[in-house]
VEXZA-38660 format. One record per residue (C-alpha): residue in one letter; y, z, x. Coordinates in Angstrom, 2 decimals, always signed. Layout:
REM VEXZA-38660
SITE   resn         y         z         x
SITE      A         Y         Z         X
...
END
This chain:
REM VEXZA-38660
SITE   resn         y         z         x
SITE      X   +145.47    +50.03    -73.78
SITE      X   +143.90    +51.56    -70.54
SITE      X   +145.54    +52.56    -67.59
SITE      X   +145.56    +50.62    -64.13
SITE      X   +143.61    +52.56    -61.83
SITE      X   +146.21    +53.81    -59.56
SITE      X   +145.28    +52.78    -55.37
SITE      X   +146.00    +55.10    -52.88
SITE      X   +147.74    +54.30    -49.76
SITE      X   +144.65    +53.60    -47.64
SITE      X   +142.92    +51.22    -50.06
SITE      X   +146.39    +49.33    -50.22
SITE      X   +146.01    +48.98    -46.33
SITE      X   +142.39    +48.18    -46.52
SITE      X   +142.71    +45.23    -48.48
SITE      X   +146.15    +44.24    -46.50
SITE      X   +143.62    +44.33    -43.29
SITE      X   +140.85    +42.60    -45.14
SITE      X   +143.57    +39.83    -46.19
SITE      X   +145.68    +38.96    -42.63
SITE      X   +142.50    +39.68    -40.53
SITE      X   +142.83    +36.83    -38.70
SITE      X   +146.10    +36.83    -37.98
SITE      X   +146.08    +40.22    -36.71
SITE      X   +143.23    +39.43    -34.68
SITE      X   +145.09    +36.84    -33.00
SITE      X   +148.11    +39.28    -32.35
SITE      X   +145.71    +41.46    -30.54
SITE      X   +144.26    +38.76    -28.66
SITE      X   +147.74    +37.72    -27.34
SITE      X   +149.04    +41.11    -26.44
SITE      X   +145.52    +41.42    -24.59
SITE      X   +145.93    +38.02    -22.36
SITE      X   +149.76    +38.37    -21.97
SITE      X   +149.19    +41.93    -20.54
SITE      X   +146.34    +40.88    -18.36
SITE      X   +148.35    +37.77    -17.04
SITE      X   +151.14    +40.21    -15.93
SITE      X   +149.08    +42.33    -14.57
SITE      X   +147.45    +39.73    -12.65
SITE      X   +151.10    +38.03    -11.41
SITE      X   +151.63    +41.57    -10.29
SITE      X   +148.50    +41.91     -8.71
SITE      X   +149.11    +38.56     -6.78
SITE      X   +152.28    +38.94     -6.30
SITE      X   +151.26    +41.91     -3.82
SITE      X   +151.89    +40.17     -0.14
SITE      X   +149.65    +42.68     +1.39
SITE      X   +147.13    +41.59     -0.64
SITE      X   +147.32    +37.94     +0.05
SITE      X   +148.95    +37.27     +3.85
SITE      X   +149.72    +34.71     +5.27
SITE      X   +148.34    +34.55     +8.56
SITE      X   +148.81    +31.05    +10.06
SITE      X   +151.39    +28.82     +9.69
SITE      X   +150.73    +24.96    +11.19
SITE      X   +153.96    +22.93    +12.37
SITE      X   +153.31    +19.72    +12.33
SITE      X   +155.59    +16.73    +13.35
SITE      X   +157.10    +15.20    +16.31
SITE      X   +159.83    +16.89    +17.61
SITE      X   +161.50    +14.22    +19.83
SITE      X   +164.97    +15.14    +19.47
SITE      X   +165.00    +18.04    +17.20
SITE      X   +164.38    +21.71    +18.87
SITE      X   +161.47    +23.27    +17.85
SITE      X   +162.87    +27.09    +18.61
SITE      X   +165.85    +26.21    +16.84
SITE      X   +163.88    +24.83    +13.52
SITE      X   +161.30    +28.05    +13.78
SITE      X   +164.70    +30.02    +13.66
SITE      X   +166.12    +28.06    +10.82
SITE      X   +162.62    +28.97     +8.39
SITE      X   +161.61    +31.98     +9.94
SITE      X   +164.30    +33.70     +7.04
SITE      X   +162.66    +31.89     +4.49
SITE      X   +159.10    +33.14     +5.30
SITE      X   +158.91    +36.08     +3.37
SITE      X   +156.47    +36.89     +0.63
SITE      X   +152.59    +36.31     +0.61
SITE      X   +150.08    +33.29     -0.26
SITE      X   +151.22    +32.95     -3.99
SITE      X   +154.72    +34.57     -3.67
SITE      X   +156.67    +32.37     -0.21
SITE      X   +159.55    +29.91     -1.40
SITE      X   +158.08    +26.97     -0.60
SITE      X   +161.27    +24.99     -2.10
SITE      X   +163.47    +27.65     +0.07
SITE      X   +161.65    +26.82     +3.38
SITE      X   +161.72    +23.07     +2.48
SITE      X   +165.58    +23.05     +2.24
SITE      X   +166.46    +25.13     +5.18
SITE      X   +164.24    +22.58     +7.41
SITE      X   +166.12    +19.85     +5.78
SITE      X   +169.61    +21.24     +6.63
SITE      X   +168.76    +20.58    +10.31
SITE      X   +170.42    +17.45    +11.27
SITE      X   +167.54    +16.13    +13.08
SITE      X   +165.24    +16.25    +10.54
SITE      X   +164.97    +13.63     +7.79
SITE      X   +162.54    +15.28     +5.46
SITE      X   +160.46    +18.41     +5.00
SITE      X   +157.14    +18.72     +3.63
SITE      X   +155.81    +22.71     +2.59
SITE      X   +151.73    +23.03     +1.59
SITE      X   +149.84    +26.00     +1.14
SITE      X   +146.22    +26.07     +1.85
SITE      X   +143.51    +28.43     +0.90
SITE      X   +142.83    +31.28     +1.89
SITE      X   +146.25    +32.44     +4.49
SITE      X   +147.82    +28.86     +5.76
SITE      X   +151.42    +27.87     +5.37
SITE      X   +151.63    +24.06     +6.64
SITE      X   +155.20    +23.04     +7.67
SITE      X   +155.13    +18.94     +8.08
SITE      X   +158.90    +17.23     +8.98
SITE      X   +159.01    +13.72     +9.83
SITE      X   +162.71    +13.20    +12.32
SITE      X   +165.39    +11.30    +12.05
SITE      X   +164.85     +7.88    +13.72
SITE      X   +168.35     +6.98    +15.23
SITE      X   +168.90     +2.95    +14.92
SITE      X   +172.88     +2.91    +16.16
SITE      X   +175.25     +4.77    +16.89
SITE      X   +178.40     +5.78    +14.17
SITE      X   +181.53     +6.81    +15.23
SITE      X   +181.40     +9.08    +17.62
SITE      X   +178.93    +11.60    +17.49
SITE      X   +177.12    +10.42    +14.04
SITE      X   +173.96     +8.28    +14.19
SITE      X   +172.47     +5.76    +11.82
SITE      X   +168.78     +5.76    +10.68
SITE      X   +167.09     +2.75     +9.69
SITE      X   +168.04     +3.13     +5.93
SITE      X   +171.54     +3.04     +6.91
SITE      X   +172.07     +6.83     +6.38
SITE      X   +174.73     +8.90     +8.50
SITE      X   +173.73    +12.32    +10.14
SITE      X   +175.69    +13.71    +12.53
SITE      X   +173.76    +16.47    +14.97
SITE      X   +177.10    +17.39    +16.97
SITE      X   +177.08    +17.36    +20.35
SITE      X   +174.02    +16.08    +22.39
SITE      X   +172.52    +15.79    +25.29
SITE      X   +170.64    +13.45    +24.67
SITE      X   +171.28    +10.09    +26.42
SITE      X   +169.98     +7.23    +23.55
SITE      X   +170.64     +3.61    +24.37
SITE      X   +171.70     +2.17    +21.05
SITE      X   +174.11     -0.20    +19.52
SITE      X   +177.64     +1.39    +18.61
SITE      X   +178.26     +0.51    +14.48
SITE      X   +181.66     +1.59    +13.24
SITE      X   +183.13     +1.27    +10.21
SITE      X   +184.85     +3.31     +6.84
SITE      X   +183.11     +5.94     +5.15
SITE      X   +180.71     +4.56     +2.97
SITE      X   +180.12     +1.47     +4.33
SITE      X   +177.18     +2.19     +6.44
SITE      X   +174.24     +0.60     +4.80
SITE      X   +176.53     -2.79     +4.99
SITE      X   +177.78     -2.47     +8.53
SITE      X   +173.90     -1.96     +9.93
SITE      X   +172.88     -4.66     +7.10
SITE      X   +175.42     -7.06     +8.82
SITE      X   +174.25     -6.30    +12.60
SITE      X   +171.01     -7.19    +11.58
SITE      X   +172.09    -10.63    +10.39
SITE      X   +174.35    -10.96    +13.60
SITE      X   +171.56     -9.71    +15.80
SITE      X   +168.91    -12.38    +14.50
SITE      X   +170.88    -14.93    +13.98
SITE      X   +172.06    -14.91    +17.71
SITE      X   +168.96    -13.53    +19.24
SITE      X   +167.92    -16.89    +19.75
SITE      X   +170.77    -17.94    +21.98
SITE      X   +169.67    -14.61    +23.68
SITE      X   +172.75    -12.57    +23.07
SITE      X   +172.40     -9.39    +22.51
SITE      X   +175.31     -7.07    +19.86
SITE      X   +176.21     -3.92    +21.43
SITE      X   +178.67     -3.27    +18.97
SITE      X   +179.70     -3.85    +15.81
SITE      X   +183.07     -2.65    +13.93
SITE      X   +184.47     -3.03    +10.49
SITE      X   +187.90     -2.16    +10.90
SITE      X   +190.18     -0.50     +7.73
SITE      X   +191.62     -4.19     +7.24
SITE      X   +188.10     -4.76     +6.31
SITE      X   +188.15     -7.25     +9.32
SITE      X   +184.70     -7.65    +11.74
SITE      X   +184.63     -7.43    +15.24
SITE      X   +181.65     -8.11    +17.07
SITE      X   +180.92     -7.36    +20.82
SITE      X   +178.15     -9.14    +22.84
SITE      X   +176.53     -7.78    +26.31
SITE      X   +178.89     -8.15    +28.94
SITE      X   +181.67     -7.12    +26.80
SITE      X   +182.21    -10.87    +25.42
SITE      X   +184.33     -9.88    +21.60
SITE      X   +184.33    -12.05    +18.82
SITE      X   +186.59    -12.16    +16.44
SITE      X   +185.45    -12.81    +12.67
SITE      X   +188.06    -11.53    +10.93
SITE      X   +188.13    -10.91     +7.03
SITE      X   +187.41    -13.78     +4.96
SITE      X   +184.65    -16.28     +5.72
SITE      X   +182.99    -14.46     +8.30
SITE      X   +179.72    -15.79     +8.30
SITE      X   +180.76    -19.44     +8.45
SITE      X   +182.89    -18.01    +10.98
SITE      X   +179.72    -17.10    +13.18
SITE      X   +177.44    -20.18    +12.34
SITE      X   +181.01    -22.13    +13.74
SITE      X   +180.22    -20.01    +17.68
SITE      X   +176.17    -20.67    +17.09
SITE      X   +177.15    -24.53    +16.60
SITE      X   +179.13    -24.56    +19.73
SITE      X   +177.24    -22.12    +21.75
SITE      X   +175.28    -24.78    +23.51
SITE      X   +178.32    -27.41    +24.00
SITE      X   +180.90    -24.66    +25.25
SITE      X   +179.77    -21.09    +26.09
SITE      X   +176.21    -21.69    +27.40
SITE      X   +175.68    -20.67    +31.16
SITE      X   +179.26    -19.81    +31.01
SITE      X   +178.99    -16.08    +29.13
SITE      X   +179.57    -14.41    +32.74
SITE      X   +183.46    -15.87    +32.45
SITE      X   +183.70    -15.21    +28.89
SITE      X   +186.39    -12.71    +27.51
SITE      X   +187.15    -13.31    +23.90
SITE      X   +186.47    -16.14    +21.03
SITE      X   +189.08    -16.06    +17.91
SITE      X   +187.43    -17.54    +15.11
SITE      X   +189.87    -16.38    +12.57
SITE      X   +190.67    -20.15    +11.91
SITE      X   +190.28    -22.61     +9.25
SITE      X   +188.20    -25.00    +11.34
SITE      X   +188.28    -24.35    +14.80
SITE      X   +188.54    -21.15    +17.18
SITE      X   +190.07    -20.10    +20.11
SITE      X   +188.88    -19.34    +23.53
SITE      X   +189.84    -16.65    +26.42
SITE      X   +188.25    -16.78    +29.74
SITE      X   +188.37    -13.96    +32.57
SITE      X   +190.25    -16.89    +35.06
SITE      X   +193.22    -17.64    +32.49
SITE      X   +193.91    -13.73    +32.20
SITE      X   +193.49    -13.33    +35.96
SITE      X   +196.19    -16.45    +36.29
SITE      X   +198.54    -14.91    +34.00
SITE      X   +198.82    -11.57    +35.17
SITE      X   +199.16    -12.80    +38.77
SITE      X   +202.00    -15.27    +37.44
SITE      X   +203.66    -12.14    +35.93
SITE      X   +203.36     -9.83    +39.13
SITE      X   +204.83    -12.91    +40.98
SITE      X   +208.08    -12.78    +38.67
SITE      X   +208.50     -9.47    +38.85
SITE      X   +208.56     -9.28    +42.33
END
């Protein structure tokens, strides 16, 4: 019986070459583009090579500083065209309290556009805080600036429903042409509501809407041309309210000094 020619090592690798050509060509070609895309990244990655040179600011800065919010970026600014933390820059504009959202582009060849839209104060909350028209606190700390708005007040976490309630209150008494200045939720979960000319009506807990329809309904018989004397209206009652005017406190407190003189 003949002998198998024996192979020698080369042949062996030959024919193991000849067999997973493909495969090993597509090795190859993978090494090839991964090396070339790092090199690349690194090539890009190079800031001198790729500067940015201008970098646009666009908004209206109403009530936000513009010094201050170039201050608050400028950190975040490092790195070139394809290498600046555009997320990093976004965030640190959208830490200032005057600004309600942050917008980062880049544009071909060297620009950096910064875009913020403000915060749009619609009340006052608490005491330094302010409301924007979704109902959302932000509080910028102390501020010169003088903004006539209503005062809201309420717990924590019941924003969106104290603003959604002035608006209710506001249009539903607009008509009469009385104006809320301010509105509270106290932490009895009871409303108080303060017209111009510092006339307070009390709403109480339960039933507070009927409660308000009951002052529209006798606005016209009772308080109309007669706001000016106005103090107070209870209308924590089943079915009918109370009323204070300026003249009966003035009465009293004159009785009083009288006795106690």
């Amino acid at each position: 019986m003949p002998k198998p020619e024996s192979q020698s090592v080369w042949q062996i690798a030959g024919k193991l070459l000849r067999a997973h050509q493909r495969t090993l060509s597509g090795l190859v070609l993978t090494a090839v583009l991964t090396v070339s895309v790092l090199l690349g990244m690194h090539w890009l990655s190079d800031p001198y090579r790729f500067p940015l040179s201008v970098v646009e600011v666009k908004g209206d800065f109403k009530y936000q500083d513009k010094e201050q919010f170039q201050l608050a970026v400028l950190p975040c600014m490092e790195g070139g065209f394809f290498t600046v933390d555009v997320t990093a820059i976004r965030e640190a504009a959208e830490q200032l309290p005057w600004v309600h959202k942050a917008s980062v582009q880049r544009i071909w060849p060297a620009t950096l556009r910064l875009e913020i839209t403000e915060q749009q104060p619609v009340a006052h909350w608490g005491s330094l805080g302010f409301l924007n028209s979704s109902g959302e606190p932000f509080t910028p700390g102390e501020t010169d600036i003088s903004i006539e708005l209503p005062a809201l007040a309420g717990p924590a976490g019941q924003e969106k429903k104290v603003l959604e309630y002035f608006r209710r209150i506001s249009e539903t008494l607009a008509p009469l042409d009385l104006q809320v200045t301010r509105l509270e939720l106290d932490s009895r979960r009871a409303w108080h509501v303060e017209l111009d000319g510092a006339v307070r009506l009390e709403l109480g807990k339960a039933d507070y809407w009927q409660r308000l329809q009951r002052f529209v309904l006798a606005y016209e018989n009772v308080f109309a041309g007669r706001m000016d004397g106005l103090m107070r209206v209870d209308l924590r009652y089943s079915n009918g309210f109370s009323v204070f005017w300026q003249q009966m406190v003035s009465k009293n407190i004159t009785g009083r000094t009288g006795k106690e003189g």
